[in-house]
Kinemage of the C-alpha trace (Angstrom):
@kinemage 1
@onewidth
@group {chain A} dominant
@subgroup {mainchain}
@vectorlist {calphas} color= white
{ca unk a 1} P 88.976 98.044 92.978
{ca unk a 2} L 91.720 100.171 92.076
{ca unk a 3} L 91.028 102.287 89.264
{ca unk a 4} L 94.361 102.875 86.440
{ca unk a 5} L 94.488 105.844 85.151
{ca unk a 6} L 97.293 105.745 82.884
{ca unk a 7} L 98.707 103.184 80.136
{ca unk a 8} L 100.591 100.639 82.050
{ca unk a 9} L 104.086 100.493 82.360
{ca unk a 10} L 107.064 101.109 84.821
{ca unk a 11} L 105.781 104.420 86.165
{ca unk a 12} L 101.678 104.248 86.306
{ca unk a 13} L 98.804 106.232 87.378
{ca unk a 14} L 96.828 104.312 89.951
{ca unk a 15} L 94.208 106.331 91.908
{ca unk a 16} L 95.587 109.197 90.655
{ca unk a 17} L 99.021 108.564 92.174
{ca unk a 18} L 102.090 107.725 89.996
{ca unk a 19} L 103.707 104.696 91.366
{ca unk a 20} L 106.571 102.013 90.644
{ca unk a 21} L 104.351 99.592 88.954
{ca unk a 22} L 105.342 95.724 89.381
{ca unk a 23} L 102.009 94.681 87.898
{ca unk a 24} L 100.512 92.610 85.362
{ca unk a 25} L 102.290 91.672 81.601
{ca unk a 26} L 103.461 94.764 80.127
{ca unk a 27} L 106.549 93.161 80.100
{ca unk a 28} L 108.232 95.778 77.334
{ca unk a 29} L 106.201 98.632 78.090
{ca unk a 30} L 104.565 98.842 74.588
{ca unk a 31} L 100.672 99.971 75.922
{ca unk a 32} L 101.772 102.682 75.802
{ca unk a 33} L 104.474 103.170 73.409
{ca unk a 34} L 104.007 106.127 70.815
{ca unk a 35} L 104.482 103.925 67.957
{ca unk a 36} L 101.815 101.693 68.418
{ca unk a 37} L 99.650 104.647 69.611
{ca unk a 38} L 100.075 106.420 66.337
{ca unk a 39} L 100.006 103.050 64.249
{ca unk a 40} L 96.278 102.503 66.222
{ca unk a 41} L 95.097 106.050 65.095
{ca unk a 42} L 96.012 105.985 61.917
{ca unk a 43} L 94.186 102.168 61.119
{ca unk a 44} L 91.527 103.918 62.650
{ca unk a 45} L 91.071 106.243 60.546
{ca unk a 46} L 91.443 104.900 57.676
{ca unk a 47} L 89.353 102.029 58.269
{ca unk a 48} L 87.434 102.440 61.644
{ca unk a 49} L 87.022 100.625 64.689
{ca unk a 50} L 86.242 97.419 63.526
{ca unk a 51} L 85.308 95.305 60.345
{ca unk a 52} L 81.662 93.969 62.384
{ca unk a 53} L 81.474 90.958 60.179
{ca unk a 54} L 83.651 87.664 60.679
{ca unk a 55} L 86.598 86.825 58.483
{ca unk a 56} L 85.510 84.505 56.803
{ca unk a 57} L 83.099 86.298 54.802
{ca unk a 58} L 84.204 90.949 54.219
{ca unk a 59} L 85.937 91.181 57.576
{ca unk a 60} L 89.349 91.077 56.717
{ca unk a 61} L 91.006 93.963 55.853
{ca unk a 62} L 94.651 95.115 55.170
{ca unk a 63} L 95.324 95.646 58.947
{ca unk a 64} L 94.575 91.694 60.081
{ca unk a 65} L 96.833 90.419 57.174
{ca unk a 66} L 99.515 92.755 58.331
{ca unk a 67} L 99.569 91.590 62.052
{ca unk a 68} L 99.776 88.083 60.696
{ca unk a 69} L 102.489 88.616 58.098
{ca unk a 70} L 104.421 90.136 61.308
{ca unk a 71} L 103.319 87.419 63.036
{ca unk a 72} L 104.861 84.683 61.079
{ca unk a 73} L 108.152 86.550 60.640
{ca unk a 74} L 108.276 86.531 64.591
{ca unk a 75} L 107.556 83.253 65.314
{ca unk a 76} L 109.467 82.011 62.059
{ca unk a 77} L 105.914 80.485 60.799
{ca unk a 78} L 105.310 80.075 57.101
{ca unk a 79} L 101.676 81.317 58.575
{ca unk a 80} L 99.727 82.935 61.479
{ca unk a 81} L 96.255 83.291 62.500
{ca unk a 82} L 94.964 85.908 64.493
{ca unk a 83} L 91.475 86.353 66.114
{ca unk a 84} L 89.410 87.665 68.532
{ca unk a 85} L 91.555 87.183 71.986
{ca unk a 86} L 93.770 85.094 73.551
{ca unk a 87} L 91.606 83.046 75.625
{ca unk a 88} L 90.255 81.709 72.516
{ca unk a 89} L 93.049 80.481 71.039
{ca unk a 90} L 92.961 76.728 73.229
{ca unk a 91} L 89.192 76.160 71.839
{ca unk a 92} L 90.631 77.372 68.556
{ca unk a 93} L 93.684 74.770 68.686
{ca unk a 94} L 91.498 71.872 70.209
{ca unk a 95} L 88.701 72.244 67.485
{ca unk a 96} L 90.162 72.406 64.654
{ca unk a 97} L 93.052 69.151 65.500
{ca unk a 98} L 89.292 67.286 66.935
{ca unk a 99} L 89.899 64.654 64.099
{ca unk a 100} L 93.678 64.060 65.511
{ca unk a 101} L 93.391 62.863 69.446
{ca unk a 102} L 90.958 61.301 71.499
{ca unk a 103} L 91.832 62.155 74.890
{ca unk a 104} L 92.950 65.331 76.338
{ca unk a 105} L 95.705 65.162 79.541
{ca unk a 106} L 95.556 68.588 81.149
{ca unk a 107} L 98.062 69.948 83.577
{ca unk a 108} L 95.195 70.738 86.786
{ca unk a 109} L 96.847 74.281 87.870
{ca unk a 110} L 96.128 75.560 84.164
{ca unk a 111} L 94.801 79.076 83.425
{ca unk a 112} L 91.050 79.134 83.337
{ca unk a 113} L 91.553 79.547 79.301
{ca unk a 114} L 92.986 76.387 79.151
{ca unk a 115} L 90.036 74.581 81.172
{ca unk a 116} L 87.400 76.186 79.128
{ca unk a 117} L 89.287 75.266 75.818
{ca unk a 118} L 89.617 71.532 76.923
{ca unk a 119} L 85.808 72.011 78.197
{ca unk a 120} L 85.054 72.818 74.430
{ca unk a 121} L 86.313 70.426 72.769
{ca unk a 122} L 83.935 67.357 73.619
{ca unk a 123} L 86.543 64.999 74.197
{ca unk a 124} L 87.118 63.076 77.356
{ca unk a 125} L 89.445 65.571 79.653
{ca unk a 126} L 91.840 64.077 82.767
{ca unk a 127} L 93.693 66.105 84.403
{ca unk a 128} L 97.001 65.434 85.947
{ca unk a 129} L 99.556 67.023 89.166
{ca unk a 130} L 100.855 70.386 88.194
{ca unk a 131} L 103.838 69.558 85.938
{ca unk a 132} L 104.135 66.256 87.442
{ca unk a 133} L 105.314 63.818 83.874
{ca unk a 134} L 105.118 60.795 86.440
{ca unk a 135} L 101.493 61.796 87.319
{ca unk a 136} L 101.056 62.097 83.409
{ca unk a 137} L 102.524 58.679 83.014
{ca unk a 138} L 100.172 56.860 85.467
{ca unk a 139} L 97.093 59.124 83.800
{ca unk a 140} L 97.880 58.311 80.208
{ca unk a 141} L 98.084 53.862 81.522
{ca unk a 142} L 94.775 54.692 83.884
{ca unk a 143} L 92.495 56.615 81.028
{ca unk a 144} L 93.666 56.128 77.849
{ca unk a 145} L 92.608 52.716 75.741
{ca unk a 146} L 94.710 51.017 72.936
{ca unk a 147} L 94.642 52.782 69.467
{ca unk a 148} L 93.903 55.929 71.296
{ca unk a 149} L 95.748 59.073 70.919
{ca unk a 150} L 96.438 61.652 73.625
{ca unk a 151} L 96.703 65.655 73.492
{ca unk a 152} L 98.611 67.055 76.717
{ca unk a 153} L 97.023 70.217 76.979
{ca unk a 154} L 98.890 73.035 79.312
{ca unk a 155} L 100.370 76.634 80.377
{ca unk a 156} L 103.665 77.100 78.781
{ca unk a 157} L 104.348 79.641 81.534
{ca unk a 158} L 102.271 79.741 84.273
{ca unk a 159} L 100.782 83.070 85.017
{ca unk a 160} L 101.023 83.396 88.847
{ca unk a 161} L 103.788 81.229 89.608
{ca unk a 162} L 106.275 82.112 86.242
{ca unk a 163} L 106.978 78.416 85.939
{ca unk a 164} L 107.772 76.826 82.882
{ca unk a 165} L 106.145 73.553 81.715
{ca unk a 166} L 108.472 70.796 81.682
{ca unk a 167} L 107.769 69.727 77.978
{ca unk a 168} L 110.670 67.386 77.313
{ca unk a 169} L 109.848 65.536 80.612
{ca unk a 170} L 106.217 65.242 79.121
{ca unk a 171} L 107.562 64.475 75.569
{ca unk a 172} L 109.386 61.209 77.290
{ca unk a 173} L 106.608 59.895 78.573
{ca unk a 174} L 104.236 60.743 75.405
{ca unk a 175} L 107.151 58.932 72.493
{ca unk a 176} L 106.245 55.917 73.713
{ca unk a 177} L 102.597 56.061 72.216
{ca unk a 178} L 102.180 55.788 68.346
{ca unk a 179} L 100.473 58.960 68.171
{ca unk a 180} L 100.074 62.263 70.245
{ca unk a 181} L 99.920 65.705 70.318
{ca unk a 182} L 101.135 68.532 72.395
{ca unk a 183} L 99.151 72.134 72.860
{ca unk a 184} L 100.767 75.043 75.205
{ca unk a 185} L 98.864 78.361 76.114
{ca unk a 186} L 102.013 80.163 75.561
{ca unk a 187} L 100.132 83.832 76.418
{ca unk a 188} L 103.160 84.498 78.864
{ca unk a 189} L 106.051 83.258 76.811
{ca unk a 190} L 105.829 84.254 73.265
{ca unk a 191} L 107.914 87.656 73.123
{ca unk a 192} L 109.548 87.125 76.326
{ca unk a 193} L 111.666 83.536 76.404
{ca unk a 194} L 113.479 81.897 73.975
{ca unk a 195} L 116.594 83.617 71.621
{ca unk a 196} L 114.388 84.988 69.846
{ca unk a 197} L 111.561 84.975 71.696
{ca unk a 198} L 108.867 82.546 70.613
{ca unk a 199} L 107.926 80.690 73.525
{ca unk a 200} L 108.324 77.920 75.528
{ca unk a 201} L 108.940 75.161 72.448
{ca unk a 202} L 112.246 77.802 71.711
{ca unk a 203} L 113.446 77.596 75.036
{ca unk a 204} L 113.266 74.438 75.320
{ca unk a 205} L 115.049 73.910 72.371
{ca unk a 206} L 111.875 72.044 70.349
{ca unk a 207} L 110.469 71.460 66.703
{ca unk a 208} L 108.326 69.008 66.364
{ca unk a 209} L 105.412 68.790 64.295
{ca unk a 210} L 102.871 67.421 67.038
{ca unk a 211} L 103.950 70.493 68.666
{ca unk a 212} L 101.083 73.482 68.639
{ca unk a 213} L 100.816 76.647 70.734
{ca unk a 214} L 98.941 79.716 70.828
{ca unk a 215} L 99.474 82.980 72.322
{ca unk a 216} L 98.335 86.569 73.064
{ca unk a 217} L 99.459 90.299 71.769
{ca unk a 218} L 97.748 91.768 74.486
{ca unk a 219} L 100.767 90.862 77.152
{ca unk a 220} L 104.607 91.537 76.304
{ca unk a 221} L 103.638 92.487 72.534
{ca unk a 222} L 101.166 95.303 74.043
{ca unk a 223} L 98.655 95.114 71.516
{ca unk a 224} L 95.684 92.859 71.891
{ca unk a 225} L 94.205 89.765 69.993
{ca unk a 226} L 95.458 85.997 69.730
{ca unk a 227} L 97.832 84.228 67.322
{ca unk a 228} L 98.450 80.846 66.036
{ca unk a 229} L 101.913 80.727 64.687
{ca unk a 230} L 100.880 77.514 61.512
{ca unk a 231} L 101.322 76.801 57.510
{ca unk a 232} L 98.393 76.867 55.543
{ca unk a 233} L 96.828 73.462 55.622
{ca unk a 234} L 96.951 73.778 59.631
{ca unk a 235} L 95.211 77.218 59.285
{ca unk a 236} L 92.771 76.230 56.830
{ca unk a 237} L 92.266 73.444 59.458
{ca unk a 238} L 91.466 75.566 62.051
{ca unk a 239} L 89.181 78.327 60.013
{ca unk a 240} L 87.314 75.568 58.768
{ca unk a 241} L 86.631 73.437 61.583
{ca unk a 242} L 86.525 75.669 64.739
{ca unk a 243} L 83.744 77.853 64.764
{ca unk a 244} L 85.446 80.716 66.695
{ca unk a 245} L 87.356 81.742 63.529
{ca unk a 246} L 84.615 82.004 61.737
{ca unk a 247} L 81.364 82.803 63.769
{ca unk a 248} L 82.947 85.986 65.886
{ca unk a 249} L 84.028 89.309 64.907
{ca unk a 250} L 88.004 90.159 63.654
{ca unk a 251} L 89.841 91.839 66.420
{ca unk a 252} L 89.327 95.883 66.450
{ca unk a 253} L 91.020 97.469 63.669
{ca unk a 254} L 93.302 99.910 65.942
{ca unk a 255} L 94.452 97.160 68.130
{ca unk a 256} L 95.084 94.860 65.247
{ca unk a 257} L 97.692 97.774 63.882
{ca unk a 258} L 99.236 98.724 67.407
{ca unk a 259} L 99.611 95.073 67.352
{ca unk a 260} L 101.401 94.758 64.111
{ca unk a 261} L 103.817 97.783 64.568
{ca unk a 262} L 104.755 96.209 68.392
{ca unk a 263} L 105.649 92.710 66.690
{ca unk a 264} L 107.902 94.728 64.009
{ca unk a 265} L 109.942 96.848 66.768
{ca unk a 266} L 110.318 93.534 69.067
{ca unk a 267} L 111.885 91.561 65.779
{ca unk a 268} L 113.962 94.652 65.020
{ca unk a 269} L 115.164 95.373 68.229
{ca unk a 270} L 116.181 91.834 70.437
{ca unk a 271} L 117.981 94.183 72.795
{ca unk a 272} L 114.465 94.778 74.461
{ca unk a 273} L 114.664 91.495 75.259
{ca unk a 274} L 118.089 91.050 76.816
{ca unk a 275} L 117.452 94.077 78.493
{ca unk a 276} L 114.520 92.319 80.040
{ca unk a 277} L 116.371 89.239 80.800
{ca unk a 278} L 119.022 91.353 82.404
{ca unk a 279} L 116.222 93.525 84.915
{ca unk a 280} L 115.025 89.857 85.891
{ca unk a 281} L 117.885 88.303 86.885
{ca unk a 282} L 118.729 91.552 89.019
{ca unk a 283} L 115.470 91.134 90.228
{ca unk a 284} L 116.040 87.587 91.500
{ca unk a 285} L 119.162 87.682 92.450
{ca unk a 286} L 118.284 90.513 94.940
{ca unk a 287} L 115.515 89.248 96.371
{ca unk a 288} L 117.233 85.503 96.694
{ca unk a 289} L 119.600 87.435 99.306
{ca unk a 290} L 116.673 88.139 100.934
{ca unk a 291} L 116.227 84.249 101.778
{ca unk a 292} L 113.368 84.119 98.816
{ca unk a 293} L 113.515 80.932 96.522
{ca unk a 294} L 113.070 81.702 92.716
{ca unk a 295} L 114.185 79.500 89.557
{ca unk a 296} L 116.263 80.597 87.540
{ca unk a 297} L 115.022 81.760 84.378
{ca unk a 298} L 114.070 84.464 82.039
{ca unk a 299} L 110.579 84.566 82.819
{ca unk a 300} L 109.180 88.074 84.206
{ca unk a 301} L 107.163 86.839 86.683
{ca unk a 302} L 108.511 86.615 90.166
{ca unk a 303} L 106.223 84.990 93.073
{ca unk a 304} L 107.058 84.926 96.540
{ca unk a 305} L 105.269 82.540 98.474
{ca unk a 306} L 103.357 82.603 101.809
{ca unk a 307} L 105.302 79.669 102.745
{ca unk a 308} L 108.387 81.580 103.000
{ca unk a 309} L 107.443 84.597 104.930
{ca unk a 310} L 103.952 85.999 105.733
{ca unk a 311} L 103.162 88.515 103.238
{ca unk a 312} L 99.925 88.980 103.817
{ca unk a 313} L 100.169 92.933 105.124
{ca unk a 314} L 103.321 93.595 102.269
{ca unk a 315} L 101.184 94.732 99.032
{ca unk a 316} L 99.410 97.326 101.272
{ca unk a 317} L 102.501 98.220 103.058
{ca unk a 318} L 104.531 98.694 99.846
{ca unk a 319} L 101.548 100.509 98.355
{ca unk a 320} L 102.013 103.126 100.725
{ca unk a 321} L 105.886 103.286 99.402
{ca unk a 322} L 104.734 103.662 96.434
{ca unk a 323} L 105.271 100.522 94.921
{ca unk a 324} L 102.705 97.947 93.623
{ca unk a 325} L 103.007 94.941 93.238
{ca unk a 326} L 100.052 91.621 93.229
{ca unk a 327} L 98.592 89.667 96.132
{ca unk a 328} L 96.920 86.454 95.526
{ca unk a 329} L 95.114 84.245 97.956
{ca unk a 330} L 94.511 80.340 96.888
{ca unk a 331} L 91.183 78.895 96.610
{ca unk a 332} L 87.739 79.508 95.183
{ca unk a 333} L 87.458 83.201 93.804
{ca unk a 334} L 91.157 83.699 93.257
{ca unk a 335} L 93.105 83.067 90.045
{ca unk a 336} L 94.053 79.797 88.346
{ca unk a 337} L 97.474 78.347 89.679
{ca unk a 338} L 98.169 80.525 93.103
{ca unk a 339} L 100.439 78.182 95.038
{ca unk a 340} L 98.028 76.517 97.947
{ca unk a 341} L 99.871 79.242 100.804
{ca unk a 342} L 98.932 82.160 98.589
{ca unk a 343} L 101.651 84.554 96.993
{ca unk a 344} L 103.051 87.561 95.670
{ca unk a 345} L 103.333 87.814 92.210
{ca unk a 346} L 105.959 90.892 91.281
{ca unk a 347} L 106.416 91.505 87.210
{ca unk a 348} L 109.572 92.815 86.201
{ca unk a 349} L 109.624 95.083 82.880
{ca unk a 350} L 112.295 95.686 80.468
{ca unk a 351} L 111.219 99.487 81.010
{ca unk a 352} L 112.089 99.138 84.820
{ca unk a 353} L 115.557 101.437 85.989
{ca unk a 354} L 118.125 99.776 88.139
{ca unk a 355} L 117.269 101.904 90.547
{ca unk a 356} L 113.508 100.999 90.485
{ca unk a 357} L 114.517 97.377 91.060
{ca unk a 358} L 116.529 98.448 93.724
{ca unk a 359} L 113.922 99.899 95.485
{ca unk a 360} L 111.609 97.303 95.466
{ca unk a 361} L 114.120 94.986 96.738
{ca unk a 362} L 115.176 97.626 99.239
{ca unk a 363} L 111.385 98.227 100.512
{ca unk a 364} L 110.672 94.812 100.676
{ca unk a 365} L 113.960 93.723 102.477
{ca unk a 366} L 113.303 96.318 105.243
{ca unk a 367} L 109.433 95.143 105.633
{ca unk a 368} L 109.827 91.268 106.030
């Protein structure tokens, strides 16, 4: 176990060495940023670490109303809902629409929050190929019987891989049922793809209202906590009939305000953004000279597979260029959606220099 020993970002402490870090979902480099730093010590105190009572009864306090007021600007909601974390927000979503589907169609290489929050909901579950709509198609004729309504439940960008669920191919195949619904763990788009930066449904170029997501501020926003981007009969939906909302603590008070400040400076400043988009596509386009196949799109998350070249000595060997980047193996004890050969998994930040980039392409061009 490696031990961090700074906040993360393009240049990060790690064993007490500063390296080029190509890690995890910093994406803008905000954990660390002085704004939400200050923002966080100042909530705290005024109004200490946390609330320690649920929202629904004293634990709301100016700081959680804040983050969601910012959070409906972003996401260009009438309302937002924020609670506890992330991982939640699935559960959240599939409890509180219970009354509104009857069978759930999950994509099978979903993250592990999107399992448990199908797992939750006490409705039939089948899953389906890994954004495979013909797969869904035979599922939804196999499992599903008349009157029924379906919920396709899925990633909108797949941690590991950076792949982007193919919602309109799903929506295809869905319009010709009555009724349906479509939910998106959108922890690793919302910020980062889109125009403006709200996810998958953006990019995609979708508004519909059987469309719901959820996301996280703990990834490209840098803060921590989920959010439900809604109106107010959806949210009273969803604090009424999910117990998560209401039977767990608010999110810490410090995080909650690092969290609000980092949604104001993304809405205020898209330039983070295309500067983002810009790093990436240097990114890929370097390392697609190198004989590496990689879509093309925004996402931050380039993964080089095992198929392509064995990698298996490269983190290590990169590591002692100073550079680190993410190895993951497939199988039991790994992490949800690894491609079946194993891969690399290389973030790209917004913070990153050319020449960092460079590097990195550089190092690994010389070692495979």
């Amino acid at each position: 176990m490696h031990i961090m020993e700074s906040a993360p970002g393009a240049r990060t402490v790690i064993d007490g060495r500063e390296v080029d870090y190509f890690c995890g979902c910093g994406y803008f480099g905000l954990q660390g940023h002085p704004e939400l730093i200050e923002a966080a010590c100042r909530a705290a105190g005024q109004y200490g670490l946390g609330s320690a009572t649920s929202r629904r009864g004293y634990g709301t306090n100016p700081v959680l109303l804040e983050v969601e007021t910012q959070a409906a600007r972003f996401f260009g909601a009438s309302e937002a809902l924020y609670y506890a974390s992330g991982y939640l927000g699935n559960a959240i979503l599939l409890q509180g629409l219970a009354d509104d589907y009857d069978v759930i169609f999950v994509d099978r290489e979903s993250h592990y929050s999107v399992l448990d929050g199908a797992a939750v909901a006490r409705k039939p579950v089948v899953p389906f190929a890994h954004r495979d709509a013909g797969d869904l198609k035979t599922q939804l004729q196999n499992h599903l019987k008349p009157g029924q309504t379906p919920l396709m439940l899925s990633d909108g960008v797949f941690a590991v891989s950076g792949q982007i669920a193919p919602i309109p191919d799903y929506l295809h195949v869905l319009e010709s049922y009555e009724s349906f619904l479509v939910c998106v763990d959108d922890a690793h788009g919302a910020g980062v793809i889109g125009p403006k930066g709200q996810g998958c449904f953006e990019y995609h170029g979708l508004s519909d209202a059987r469309l719901f997501s959820s996301g996280t501020l703990s990834k490209a926003f840098g803060g921590y906590g989920g959010i439900i981007a809604t109106d107010a009969a959806l949210k009273t939906r969803l604090m009424t009939n999910a117990p998560i909302t209401f039977a767990s603590s608010a999110p810490p008070t410090p995080a909650a305000a690092a969290s609000a400040r980092a949604l104001e400076i993304l809405h205020h400043h898209p330039e983070l953004r295309t500067r983002l988009w810009e790093n990436v596509a240097h990114a890929k386009s370097g390392l697609r000279a190198l004989g590496f196949t990689l879509e093309d799109t925004p996402v931050p998350i380039l993964c080089l597979s095992c198929r392509e070249v064995c990698l298996e000595r490269l983190p290590g060997q990169l590591l002692s260029r100073g550079i680190v980047v993410s190895r993951w193996y497939a199988g039991g004890g790994s992490y949800s959606g690894v491609p079946r050969e194993g891969a690399i998994r290389i973030a790209i930040f917004a913070t990153h220099s050319p020449a960092q980039i460079d590097r990195l392409i550089d190092e690994i061009g010389a070692l495979v």
